[in-house]
Phi, psi and omega in degrees: 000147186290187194262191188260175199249213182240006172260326181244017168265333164271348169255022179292114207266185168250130149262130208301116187033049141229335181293200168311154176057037162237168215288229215252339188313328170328113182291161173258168215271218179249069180123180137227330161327105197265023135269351161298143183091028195252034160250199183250003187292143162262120186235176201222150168230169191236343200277174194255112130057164182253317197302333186260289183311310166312303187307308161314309178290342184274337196040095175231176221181041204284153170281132177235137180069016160347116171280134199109347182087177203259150167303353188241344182066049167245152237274183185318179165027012181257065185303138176262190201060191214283129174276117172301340183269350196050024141078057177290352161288350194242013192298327173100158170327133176252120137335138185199179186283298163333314185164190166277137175239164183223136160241129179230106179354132179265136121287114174284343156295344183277316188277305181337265189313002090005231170335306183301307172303318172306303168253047161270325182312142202267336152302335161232315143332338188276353172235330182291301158110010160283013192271147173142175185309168191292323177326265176020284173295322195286337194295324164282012178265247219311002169284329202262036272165300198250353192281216210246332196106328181290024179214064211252116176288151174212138184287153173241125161281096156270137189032021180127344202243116168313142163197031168197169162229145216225174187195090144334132142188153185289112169280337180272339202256045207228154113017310194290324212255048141292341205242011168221187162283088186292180204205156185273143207012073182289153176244147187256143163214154188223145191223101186243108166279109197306302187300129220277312197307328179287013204231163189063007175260038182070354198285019162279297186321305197309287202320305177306275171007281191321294168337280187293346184282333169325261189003290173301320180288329159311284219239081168353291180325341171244147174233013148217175193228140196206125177211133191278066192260157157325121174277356152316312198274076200300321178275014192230347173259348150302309208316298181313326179277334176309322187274341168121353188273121181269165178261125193271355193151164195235148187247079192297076157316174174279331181254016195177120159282150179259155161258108195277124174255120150225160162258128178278150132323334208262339195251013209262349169269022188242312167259000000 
């Protein structure tokens, strides 16, 4: 596949209220045995989470990436009780060929003007679908923000320097996995490389590749990694297979077709 462009390291997209921070309509996911699903078949369990049953029951409501830190004080983007996410404030640096990366929970007072600059770029508005006054932005922040945790945006800092924005989320407790066979802790990842210089040399790819491999290493539990890009966005659907993710199916969103890209645990020394 050719290498990627400047379209698809900013437009490795979101689908607009099926991803993260979409409303309550949102299915719940499949399953909670986090030895299930450790090949690579796609396949569907129906049962519900052990983890989403405790969350109703307990009616908990935790903040993720909260500014200021949590009503219990655990630190930004780390929510306590059961965190769906496995405390993604708390995963540590990823190594990458490119530099050290920090995924650091958003503050939306810190961060918001920022993200808002970024997704004014008509390059990346033409997939995020977020260009417009900062109200815009914060209202998709502050969904994931103010949600259950299955959903934490994050700044990615190389070597020191902001230059991407990143979006976590439980793909099975998600919206999405209505439109695919979802595995109990599919992990979601959605990716915009802010900086116009960072974009058309591959460093999306390195940067996913690295990322998802966090992931796996993060959270036992999941045994695939899943991203929805626009099949319009043809370099951006590159980016993902450059990166190790194969393609598993194309997908009718409300708002898009999609290419359901994934990464296996079981493949992942192979692509």
């Amino acid at each position: 596949m050719p290498p990627t462009d400047a379209s698809t390291d900013a437009g490795t997209a979101r689908a607009p209220r099926i991803g993260p921070g979409s409303g309550p309509g949102s299915r719940v996911g499949t399953g909670s045995d986090p030895g299930a699903g450790t090949d690579c078949e796609d396949t569907l369990d129906l049962r519900l989470p052990d983890e989403l049953i405790a969350l109703f029951a307990e009616g908990t409501g935790s903040r993720a990436g909260a500014p200021g830190g949590t009503p219990d004080g655990t630190p930004d983007g780390t929510p306590g009780g059961d965190d769906l996410l496995d405390r993604v404030g708390g995963w540590g640096p990823v190594k990458t060929p490119a530099g050290v990366l920090h995924l650091l929970p958003v503050r939306a007072e810190r961060d918001l003007p920022l993200i808002h600059r970024w997704m004014n770029d008509p390059a990346v508005a033409a997939f995020w679908e977020l260009a417009g006054p900062e109200s815009v932005v914060e209202d998709h922040v502050l969904r994931q923000l103010d949600g259950d945790g299955r959903s934490v945006p994050c700044l990615g800092a190389l070597d020191g320097t902001p230059m991407s924005y990143w979006e976590f989320y439980r793909a099975d407790l998600d919206a999405l996995a209505r439109h695919y066979p979802a595995r109990p802790h599919d992990t979601g990842i959605h990716l915009l490389i802010g900086g116009v210089a960072d974009r058309g040399r591959g460093l999306g790819s390195t940067l996913l590749r690295a990322v998802a491999d966090h992931v796996l290493d993060k959270r036992p539990s999941c045994a695939r990694v899943v991203a929805e890009p626009d099949l319009r966005n043809t370099p951006s659907v590159s980016a993902f297979l450059s990166a190790g993710f194969r393609f598993s199916a194309e997908v009718d969103l409300p708002d898009k077709r999609a290419a359901l890209m994934i990464r296996d645990r079981a493949l992942r020394d192979l692509l």
